[in-house]
Structures are given as C-alpha cells and as structure tokens.
TORPA-4810 file (N, C-alpha, C, O; in nm, 3 decimals):
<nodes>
NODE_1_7.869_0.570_-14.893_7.813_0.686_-14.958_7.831_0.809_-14.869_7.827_0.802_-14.746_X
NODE_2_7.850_0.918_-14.936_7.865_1.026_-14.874_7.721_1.120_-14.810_7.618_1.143_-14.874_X
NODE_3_7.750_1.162_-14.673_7.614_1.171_-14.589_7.543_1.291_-14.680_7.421_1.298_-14.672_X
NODE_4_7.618_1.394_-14.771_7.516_1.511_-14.913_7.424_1.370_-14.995_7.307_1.346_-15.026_X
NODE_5_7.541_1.310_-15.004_7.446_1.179_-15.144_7.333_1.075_-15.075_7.262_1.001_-15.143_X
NODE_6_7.330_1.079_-14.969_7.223_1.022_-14.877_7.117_1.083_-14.845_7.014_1.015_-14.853_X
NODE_7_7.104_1.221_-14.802_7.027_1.314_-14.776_6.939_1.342_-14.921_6.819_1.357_-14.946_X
NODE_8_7.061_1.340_-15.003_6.972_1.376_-15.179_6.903_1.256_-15.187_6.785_1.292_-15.175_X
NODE_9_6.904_1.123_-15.201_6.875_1.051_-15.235_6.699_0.996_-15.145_6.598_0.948_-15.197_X
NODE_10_6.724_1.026_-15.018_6.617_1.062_-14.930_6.530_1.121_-14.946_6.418_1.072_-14.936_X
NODE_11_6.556_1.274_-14.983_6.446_1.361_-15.081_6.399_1.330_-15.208_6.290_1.352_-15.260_X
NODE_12_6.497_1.278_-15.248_6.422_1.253_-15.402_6.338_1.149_-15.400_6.256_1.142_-15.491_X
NODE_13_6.340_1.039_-15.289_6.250_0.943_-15.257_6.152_1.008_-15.190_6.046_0.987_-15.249_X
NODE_14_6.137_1.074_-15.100_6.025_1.195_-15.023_5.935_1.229_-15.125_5.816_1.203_-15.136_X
NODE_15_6.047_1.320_-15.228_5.948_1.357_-15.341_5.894_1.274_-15.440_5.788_1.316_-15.487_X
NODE_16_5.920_1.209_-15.467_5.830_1.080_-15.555_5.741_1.010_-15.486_5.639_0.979_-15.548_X
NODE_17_5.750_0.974_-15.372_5.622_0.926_-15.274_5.529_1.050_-15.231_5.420_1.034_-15.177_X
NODE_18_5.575_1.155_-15.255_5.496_1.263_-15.235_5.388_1.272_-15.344_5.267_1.259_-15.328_X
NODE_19_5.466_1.300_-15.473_5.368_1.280_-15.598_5.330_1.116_-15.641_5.288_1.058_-15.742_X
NODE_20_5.353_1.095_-15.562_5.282_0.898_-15.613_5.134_0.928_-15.481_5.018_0.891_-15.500_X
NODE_21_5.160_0.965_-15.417_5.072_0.975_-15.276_4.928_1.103_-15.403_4.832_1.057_-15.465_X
NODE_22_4.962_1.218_-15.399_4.876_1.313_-15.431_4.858_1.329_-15.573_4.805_1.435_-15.607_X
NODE_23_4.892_1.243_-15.669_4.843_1.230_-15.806_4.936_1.326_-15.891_5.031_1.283_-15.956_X
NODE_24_4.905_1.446_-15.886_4.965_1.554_-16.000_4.964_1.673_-15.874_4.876_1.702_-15.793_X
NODE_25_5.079_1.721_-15.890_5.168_1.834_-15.769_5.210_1.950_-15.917_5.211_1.916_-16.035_X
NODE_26_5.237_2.075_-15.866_5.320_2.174_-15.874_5.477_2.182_-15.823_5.518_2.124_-15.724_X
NODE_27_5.519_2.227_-15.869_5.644_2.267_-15.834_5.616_2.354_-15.715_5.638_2.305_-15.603_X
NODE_28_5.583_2.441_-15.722_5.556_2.540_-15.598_5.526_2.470_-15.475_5.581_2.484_-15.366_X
NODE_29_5.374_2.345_-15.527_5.371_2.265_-15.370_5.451_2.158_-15.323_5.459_2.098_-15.216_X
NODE_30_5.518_2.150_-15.454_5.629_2.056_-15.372_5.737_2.162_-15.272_5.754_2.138_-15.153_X
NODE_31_5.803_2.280_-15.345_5.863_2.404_-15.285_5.795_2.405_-15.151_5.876_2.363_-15.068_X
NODE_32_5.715_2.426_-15.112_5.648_2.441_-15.021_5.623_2.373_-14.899_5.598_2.402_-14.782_X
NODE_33_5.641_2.264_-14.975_5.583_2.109_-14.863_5.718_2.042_-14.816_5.710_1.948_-14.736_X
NODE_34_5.852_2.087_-14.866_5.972_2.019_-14.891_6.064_2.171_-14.790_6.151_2.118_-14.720_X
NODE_35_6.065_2.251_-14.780_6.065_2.353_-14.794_6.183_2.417_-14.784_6.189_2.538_-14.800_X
NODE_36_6.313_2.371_-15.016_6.378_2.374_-15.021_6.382_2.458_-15.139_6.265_2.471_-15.175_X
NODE_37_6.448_2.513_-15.206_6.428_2.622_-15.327_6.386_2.536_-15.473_6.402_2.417_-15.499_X
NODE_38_6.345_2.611_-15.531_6.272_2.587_-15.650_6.381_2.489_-15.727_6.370_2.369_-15.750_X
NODE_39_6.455_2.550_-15.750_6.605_2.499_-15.812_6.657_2.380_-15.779_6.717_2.323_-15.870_X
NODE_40_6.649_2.310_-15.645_6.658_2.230_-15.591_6.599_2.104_-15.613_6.641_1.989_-15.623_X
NODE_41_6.447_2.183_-15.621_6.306_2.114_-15.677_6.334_2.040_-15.765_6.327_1.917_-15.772_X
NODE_42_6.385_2.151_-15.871_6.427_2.080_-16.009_6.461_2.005_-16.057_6.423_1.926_-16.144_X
NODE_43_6.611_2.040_-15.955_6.727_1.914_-15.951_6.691_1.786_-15.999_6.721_1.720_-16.099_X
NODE_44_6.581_1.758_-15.849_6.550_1.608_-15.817_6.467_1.566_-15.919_6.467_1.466_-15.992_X
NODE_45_6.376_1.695_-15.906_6.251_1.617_-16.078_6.307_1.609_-16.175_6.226_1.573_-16.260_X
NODE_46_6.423_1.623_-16.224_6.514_1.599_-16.321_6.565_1.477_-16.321_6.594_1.407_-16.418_X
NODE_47_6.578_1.445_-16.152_6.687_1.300_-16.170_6.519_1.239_-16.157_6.483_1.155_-16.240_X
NODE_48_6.471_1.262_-16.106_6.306_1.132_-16.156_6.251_1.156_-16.278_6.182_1.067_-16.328_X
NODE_49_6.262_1.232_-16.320_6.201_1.199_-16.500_6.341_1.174_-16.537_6.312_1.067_-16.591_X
NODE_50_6.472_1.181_-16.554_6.572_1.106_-16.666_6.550_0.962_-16.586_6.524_0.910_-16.695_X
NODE_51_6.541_0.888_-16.524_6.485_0.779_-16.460_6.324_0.723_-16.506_6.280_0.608_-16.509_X
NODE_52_6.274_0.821_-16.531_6.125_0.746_-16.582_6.025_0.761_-16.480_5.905_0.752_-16.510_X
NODE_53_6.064_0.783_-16.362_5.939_0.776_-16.269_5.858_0.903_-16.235_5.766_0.897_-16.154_X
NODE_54_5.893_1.018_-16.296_5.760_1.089_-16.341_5.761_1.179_-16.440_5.878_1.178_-16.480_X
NODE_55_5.715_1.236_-16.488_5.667_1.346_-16.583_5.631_1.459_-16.581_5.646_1.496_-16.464_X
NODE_56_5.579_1.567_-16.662_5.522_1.656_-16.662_5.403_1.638_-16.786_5.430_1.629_-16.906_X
NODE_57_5.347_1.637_-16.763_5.201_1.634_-16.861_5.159_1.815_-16.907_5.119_1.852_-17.018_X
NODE_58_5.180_1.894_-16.796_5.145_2.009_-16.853_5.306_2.087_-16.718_5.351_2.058_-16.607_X
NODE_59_5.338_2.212_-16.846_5.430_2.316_-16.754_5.429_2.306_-16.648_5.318_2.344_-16.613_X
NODE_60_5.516_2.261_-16.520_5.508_2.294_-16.386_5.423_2.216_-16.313_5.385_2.253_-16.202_X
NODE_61_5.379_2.085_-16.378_5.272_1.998_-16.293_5.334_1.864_-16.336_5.371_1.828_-16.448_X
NODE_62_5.337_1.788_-16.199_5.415_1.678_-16.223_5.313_1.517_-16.148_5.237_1.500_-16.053_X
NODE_63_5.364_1.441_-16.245_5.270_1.311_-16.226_5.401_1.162_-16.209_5.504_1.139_-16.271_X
NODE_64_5.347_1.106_-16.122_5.432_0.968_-16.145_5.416_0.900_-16.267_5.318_0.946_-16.326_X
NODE_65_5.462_0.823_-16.320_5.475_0.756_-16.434_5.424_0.568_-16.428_5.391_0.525_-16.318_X
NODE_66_5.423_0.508_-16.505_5.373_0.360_-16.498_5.433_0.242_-16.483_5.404_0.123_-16.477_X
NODE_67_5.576_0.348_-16.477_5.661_0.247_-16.462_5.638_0.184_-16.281_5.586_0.229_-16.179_X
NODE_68_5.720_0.041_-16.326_5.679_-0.017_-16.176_5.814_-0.040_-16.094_5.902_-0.123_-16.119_X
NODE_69_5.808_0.056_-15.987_5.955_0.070_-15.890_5.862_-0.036_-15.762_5.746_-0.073_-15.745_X
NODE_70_6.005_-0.053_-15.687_6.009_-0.132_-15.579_6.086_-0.020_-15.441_6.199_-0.045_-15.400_X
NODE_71_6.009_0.090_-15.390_6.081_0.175_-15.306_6.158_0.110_-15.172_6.077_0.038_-15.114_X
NODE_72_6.267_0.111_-15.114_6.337_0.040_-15.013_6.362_0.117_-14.924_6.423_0.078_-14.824_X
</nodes>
C-alpha cells in the first residue's frame, strides 16, 4: 500500500475511535482535535458512513453506528 493510503486509512480509524470514544462529535471538533481542514473531515466521514460505521442524526453531528467492527 501506498504510504498517502496508509496515513488515510490511520485517520479514518483515529476518527471513528474518536467518535466511538465521545458519543456524538461535530465536525468542527473533530477539525479541531485532528487538526486537518474541514474538507478533509468530510472526506473520511464519507468513507465511514458509505461503510456504515457512522451517521449523522442531526446536520454536522456525527454518531457511530451499531454495526459491529473488529478495529486492528
């Protein structure tokens, strides 16, 4: 794997243990806590909700989902 597709894949695990850890996050505190551009943000919460493992319940607030992962 290429060391961009490793690094992504790292964060997007960061960020899902981030919001599995603190219940329901913002975009902003993830922006914040990650501290990579909004857009970026997106990206990844894009590739974890087309995956299933989280959601948005309301605009801009994001929750893990019920599905059951095995993180490695």
């Amino acid at each position: 794997m290429k060391t961009s597709t490793d690094r992504m894949l790292t964060r997007i695990k960061s960020i899902y243990l981030y919001i599995k850890q603190r219940g329901i996050v913002t975009t902003t505190e993830l922006v914040e806590e990650f501290g990579i551009t909004q857009r970026t943000i997106q990206r990844d919460l894009n590739v974890l909700e087309y995956n299933n493992l989280v959601s948005s319940p309301s605009r801009g607030k994001w929750s893990v989902t019920d599905r059951k992962t095995r993180v490695s």
